[in-house]
Backbone and ligand atoms as CSV (ligand in chain L), in Angstrom:
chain,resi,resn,atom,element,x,y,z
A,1,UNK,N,N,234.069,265.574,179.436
A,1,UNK,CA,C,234.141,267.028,179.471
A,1,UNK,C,C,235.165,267.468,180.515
A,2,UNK,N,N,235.694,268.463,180.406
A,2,UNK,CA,C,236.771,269.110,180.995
A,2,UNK,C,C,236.070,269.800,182.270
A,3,UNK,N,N,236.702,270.073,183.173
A,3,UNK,CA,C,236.430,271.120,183.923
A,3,UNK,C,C,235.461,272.437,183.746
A,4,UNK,N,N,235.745,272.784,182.597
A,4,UNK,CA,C,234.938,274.069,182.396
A,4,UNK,C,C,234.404,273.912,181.465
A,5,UNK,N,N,233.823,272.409,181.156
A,5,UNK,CA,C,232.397,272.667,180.330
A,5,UNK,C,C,232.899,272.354,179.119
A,6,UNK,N,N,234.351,271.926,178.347
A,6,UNK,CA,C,234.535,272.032,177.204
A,6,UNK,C,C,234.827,270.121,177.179
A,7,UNK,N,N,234.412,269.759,175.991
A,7,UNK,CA,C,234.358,268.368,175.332
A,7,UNK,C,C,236.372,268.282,175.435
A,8,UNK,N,N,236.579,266.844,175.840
A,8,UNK,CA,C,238.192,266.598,176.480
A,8,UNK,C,C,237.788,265.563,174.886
A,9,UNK,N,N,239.232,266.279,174.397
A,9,UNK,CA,C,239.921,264.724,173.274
A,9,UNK,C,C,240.111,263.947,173.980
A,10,UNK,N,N,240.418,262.859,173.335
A,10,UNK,CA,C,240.803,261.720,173.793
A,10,UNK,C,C,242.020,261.266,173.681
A,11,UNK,N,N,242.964,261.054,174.408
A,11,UNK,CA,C,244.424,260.803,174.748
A,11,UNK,C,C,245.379,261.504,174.828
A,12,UNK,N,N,245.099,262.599,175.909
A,12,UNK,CA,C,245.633,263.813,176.304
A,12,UNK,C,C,245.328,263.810,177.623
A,13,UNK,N,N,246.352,264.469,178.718
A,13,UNK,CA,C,246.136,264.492,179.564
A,13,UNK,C,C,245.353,265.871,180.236
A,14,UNK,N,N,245.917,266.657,179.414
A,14,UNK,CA,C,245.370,268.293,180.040
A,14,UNK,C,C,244.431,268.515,178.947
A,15,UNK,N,N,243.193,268.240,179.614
A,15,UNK,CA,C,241.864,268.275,179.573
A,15,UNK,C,C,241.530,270.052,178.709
A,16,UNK,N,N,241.856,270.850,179.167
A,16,UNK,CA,C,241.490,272.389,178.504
A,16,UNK,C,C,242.129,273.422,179.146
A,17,UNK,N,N,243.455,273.089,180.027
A,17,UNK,CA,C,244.509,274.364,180.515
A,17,UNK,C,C,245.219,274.926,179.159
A,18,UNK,N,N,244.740,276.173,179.120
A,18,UNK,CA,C,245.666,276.680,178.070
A,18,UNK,C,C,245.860,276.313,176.868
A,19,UNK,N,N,244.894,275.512,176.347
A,19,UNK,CA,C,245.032,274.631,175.326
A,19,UNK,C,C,245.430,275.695,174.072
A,20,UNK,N,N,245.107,276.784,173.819
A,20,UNK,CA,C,245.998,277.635,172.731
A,20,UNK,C,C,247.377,277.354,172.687
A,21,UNK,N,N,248.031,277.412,173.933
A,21,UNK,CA,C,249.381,277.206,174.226
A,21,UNK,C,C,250.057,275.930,173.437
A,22,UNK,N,N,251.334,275.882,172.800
A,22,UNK,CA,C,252.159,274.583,172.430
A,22,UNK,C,C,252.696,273.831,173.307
A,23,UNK,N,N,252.732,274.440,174.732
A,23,UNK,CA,C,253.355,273.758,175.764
A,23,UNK,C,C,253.151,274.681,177.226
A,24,UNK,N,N,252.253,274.357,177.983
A,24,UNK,CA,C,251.752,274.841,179.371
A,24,UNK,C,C,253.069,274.766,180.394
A,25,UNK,N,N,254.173,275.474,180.235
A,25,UNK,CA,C,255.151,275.713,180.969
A,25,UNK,C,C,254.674,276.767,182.303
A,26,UNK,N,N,254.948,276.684,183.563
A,26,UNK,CA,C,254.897,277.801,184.537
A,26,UNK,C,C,256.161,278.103,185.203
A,27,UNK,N,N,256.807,278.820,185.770
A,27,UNK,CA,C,258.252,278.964,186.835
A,27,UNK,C,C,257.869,279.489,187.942
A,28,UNK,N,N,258.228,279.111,188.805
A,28,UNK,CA,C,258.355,279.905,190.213
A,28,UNK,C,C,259.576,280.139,190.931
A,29,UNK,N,N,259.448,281.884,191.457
A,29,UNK,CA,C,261.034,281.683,192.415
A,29,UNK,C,C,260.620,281.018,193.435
A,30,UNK,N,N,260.914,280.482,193.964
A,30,UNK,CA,C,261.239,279.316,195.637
A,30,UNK,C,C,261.348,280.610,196.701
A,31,UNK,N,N,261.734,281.575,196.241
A,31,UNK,CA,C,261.690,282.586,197.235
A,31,UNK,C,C,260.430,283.329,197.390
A,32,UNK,N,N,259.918,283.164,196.722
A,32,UNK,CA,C,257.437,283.529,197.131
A,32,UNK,C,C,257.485,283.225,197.577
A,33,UNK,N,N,257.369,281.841,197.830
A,33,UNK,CA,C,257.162,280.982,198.772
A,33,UNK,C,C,256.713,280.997,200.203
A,34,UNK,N,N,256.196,281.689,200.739
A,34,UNK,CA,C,256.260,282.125,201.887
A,34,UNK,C,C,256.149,281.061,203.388
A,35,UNK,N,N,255.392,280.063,202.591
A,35,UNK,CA,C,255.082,278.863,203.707
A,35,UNK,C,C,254.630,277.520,203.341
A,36,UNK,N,N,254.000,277.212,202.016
A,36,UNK,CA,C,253.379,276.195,201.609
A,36,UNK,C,C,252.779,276.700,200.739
A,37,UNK,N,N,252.814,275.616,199.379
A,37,UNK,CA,C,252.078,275.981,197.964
A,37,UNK,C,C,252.257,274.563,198.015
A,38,UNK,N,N,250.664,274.344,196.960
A,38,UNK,CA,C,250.088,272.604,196.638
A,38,UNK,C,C,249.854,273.266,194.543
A,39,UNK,N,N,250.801,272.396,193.962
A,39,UNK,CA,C,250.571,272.726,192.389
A,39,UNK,C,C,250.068,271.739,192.118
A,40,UNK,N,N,248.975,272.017,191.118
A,40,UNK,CA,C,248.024,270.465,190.191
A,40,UNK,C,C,248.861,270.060,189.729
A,41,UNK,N,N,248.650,268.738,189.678
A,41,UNK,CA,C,249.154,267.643,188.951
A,41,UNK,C,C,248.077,267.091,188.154
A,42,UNK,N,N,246.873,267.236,188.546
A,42,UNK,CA,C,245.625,266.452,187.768
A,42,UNK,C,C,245.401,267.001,186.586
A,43,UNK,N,N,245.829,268.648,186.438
A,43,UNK,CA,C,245.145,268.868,185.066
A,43,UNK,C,C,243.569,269.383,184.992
A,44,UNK,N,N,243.361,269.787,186.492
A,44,UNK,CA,C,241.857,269.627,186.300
A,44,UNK,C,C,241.508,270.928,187.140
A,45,UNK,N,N,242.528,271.347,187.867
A,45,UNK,CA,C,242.164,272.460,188.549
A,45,UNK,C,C,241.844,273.959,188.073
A,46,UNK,N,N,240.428,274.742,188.538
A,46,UNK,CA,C,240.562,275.858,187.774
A,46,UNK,C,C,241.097,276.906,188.448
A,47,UNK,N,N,241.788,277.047,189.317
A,47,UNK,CA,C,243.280,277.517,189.770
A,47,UNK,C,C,244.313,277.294,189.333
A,48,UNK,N,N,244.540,276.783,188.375
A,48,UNK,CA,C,246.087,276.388,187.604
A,48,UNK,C,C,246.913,277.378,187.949
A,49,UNK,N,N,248.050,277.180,188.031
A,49,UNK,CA,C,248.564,275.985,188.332
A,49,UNK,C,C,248.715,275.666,189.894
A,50,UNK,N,N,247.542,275.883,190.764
A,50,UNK,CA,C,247.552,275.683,191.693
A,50,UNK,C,C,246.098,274.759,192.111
A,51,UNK,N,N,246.487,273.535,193.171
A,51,UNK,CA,C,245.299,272.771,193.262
A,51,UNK,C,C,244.759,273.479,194.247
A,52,UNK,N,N,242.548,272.901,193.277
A,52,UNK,CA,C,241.812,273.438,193.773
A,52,UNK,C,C,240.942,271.997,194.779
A,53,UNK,N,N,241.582,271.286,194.763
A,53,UNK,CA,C,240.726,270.240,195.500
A,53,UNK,C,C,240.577,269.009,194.686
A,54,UNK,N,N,240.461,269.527,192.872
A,54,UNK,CA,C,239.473,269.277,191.655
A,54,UNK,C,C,240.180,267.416,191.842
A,55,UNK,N,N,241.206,266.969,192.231
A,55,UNK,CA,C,241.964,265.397,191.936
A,55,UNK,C,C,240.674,265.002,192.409
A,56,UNK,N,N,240.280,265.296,193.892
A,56,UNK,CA,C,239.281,264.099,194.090
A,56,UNK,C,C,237.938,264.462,193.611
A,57,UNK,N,N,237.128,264.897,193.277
A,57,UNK,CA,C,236.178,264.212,192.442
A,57,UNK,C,C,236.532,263.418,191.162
A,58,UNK,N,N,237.522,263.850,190.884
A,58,UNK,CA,C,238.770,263.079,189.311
A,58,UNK,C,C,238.733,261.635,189.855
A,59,UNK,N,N,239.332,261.186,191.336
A,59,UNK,CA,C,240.031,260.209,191.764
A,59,UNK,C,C,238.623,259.543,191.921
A,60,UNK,N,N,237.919,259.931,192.476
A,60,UNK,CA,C,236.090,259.222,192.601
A,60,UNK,C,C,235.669,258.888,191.486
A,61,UNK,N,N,235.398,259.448,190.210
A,61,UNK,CA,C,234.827,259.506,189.477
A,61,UNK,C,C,235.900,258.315,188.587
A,62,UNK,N,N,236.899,258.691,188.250
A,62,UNK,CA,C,237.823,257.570,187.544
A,62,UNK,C,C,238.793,256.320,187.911
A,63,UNK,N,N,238.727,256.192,189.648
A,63,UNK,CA,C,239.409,255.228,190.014
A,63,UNK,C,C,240.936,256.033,189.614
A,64,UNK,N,N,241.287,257.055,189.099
A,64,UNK,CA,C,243.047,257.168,189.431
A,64,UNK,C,C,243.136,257.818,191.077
A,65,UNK,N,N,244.415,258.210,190.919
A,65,UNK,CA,C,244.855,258.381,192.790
A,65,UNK,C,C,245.857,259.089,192.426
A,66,UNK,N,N,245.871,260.469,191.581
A,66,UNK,CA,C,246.831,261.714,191.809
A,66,UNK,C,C,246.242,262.813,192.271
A,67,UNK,N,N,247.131,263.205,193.299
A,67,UNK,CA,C,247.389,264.495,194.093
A,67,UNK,C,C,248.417,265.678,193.553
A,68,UNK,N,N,248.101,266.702,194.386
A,68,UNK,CA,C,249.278,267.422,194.192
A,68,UNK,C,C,250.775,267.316,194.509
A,69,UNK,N,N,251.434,268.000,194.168
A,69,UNK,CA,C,252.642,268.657,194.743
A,69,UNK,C,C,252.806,269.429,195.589
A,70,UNK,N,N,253.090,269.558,196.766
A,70,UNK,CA,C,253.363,270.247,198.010
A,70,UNK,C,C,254.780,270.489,198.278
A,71,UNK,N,N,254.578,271.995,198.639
A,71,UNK,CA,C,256.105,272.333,198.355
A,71,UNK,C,C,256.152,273.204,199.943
A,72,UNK,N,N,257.150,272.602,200.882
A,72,UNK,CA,C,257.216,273.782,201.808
A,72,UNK,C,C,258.266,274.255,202.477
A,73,UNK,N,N,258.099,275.200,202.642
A,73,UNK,CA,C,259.372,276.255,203.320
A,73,UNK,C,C,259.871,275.706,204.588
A,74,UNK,N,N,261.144,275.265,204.794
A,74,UNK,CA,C,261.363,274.610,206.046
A,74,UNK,C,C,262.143,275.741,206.405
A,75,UNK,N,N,261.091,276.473,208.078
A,75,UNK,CA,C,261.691,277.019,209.067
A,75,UNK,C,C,262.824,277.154,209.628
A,76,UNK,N,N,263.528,276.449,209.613
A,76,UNK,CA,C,264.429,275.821,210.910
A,76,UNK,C,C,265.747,276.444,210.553
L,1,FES,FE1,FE,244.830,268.883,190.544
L,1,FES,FE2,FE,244.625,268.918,193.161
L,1,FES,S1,S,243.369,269.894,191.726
L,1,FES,S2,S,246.094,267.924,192.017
């Protein structure tokens, strides 16, 4: 089961984001950005497209070891 309760096919990675959708595309300007943003990579977060924590009970529960993407604004 997916994140939110819905039965996951089998051999797919994104479990029930958007699944109406033909292709779960997002964009961001780099200029939001204000200081640090972490985007899912697991597929599992119900913050999409932003991680909610959701990899590790994923990473516990299935033995994989993906994290997010961390993106940050360098000061300097
Ligand atoms: Fe998916 Fe963190 S919730 S990478």
């Amino acid at each position: 089961f997916c994140p939110h309760g819905r039965p996951k096919p089998d051999g797919i990675i994104n479990p029930c984001i958007r699944r109406d959708e033909r292709k779960v595309v997002d964009a961001f300007d780099i200029e939001d950005i204000s200081e640090k943003v972490c985007f899912c990579r697991c597929w599992r977060s119900k913050n999409w497209p932003y991680c909610d924590g959701a990899h590790g009970p994923h990473n516990k529960e299935t033995g994989d070891n993906v994290g997010p993407l961390v993106l940050k604004v360098n000061k300097d």
